[in-house]
C-alpha positions, 0 to 999 in steps of 0.5 A, spaced: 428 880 368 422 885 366 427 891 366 431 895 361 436 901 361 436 906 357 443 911 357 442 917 354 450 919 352 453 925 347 456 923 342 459 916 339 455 909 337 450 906 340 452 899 343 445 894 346 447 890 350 445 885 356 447 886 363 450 880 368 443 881 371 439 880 365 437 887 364 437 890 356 441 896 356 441 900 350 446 906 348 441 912 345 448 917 343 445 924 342 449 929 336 453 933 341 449 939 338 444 937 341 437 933 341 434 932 335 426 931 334 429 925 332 431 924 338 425 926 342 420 921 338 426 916 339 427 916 347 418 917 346 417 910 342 422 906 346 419 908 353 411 906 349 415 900 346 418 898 353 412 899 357 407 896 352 411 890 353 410 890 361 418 893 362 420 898 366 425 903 364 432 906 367 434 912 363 441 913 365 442 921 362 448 924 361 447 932 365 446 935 359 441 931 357 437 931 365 431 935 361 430 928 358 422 929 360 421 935 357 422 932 350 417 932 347 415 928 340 414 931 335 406 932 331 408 928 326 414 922 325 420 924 323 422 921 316 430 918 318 434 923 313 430 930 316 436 930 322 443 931 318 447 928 324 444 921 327 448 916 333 452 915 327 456 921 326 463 917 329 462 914 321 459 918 317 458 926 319 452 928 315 449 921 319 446 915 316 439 917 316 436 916 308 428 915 305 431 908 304 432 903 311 436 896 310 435 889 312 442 885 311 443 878 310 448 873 309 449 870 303 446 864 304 440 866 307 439 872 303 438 866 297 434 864 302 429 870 302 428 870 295 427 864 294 421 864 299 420 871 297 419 873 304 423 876 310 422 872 316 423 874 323 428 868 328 422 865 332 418 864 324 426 862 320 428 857 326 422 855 330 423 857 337 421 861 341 424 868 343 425 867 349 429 862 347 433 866 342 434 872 347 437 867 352 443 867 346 444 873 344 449 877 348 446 884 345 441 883 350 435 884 345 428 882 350 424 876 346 419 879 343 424 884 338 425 876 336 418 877 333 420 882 328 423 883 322 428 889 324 432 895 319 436 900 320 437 905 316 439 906 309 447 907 309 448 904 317 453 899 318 449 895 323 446 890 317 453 888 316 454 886 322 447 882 323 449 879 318 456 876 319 454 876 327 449 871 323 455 867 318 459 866 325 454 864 330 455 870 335 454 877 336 458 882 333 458 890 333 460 895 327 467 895 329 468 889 330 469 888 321 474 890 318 476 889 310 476 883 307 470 880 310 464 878 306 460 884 304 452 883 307 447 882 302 443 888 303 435 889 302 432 896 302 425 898 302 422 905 303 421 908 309 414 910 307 412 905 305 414 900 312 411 905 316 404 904 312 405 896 313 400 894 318 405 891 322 410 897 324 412 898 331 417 903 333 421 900 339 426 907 339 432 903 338 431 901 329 426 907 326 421 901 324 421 894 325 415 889 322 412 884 326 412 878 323 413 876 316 414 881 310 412 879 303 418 881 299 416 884 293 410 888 295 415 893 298 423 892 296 426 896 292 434 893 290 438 887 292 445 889 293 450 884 293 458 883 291 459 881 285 463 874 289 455 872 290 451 874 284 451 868 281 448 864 288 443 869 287 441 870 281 440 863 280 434 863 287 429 869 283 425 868 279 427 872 273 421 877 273 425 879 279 432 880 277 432 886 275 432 888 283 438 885 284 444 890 283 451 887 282 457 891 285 464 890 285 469 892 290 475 890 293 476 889 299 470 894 302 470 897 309 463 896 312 462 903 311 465 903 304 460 897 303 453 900 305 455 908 302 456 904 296 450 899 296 446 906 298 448 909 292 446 904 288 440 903 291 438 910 290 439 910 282 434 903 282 429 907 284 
């Protein structure tokens, strides 16, 4: 269906998923101390993105939030980190937002992307379509956001749980990781430096995403990974690049232990 729903709420995470009538929902959660320029340039590229690609918008606004089309974007971009507190702040008070964004992978695919030194978006990675992909995921993602390398933000959770949505072949949410499971490999670039790339789209719901490939060494600034799995990783780079592979050692991470920590150390390399 050429249609999707944009819930504005206060407060919480937010939860994209598809409806039983095809619709793609997304969750745009507000700090309950109200909209943000963030927020104002998010709700803006969404309904440019959607529209663009021929989607009509549903905007389900809590009554706090009924002024919605009054927002405004701002004159120029918001970085991620210029708002404290982001749809994250059930996790982390002070937001998830950083100069750094974050792709996560799978052990086996993160070998995968260096040795090919590349990030591929699923339609180039698998060899179908979009549409063939969409109809699969229960995140209610449109075909087209197939198409695209995404990211998060630098200290968000949801890297990890592409990445064992990835591991396990189906869709899973933050919530839905608990310790013991397997720490995503987790890819950062600088904020600045995507937004210039001429293939950046903001759709509203990742503060940017690439269209198409994205050469890796151009712009990446540190791998992280556990030290369970340095080794499978070390061995598919090439020497010249393994100084940006970071080695972290933690027992039993909780998804945010993880990221904060890869975060951290992301941020040092640089």
């Amino acid at each position: 269906m050429n249609r999707s729903v944009l819930q504005l709420a206060v407060g919480g995470e937010p939860f994209p998923h598809a409806d039983p009538n095809g619709e793609s929902r997304y969750r745009h959660a507000v700090p309950p101390s109200g909209p943000t320029p963030l927020d104002h340039q998010a709700v803006t590229d969404f309904l440019a993105y959607e529209t663009a690609h021929g989607r009509a918008v549903n905007v389900e606004a809590a009554p706090e939030l009924s002024d919605w089309r009054d927002w405004e974007a701002p004159s120029l971009r918001p970085a991620p980190g210029s708002c404290p507190i982001q749809c994250c702040s059930t996790v982390y008070v002070t937001g998830c937002g950083v100069a750094l964004v974050c792709h996560g992978a799978p052990l086996e695919v993160a070998a995968r992307i260096l040795a090919d030194g590349a990030l591929r978006p699923a339609t180039l990675v698998t060899g179908r379509s979009g549409a063939a992909l969409a109809a699969e995921s229960t995140w209610g993602e449109p075909p087209d956001y197939f198409e695209h390398v995404m990211f998060a933000n630098g200290r968000c959770t949801a890297p990890e749980a592409v990445a064992r949505s990835r591991a396990l072949g189906r869709d899973l949410v933050p919530s839905d990781l608990t310790a013991r499971y397997p720490p995503a490999v987790r890819f950062y670039f600088g904020w600045d430096e995507l937004t210039e790339h001429p293939g950046a789209r903001f759709d509203g719901v990742h503060p940017v995403k690439i269209l198409g490939e994205l050469p890796l060494w151009e712009s990446l600034v540190a791998v992280i990974v556990h030290a369970d799995q340095e080794a499978s990783l070390s061995a598919a780079t090439d020497a010249r690049r393994r100084d940006r592979i970071v080695m972290l050692d933690l027992t039993d991470p909780r998804p945010h232990q993880w990221a904060t920590a890869a975060l951290v150390a992301a941020i040092e390399l640089t």
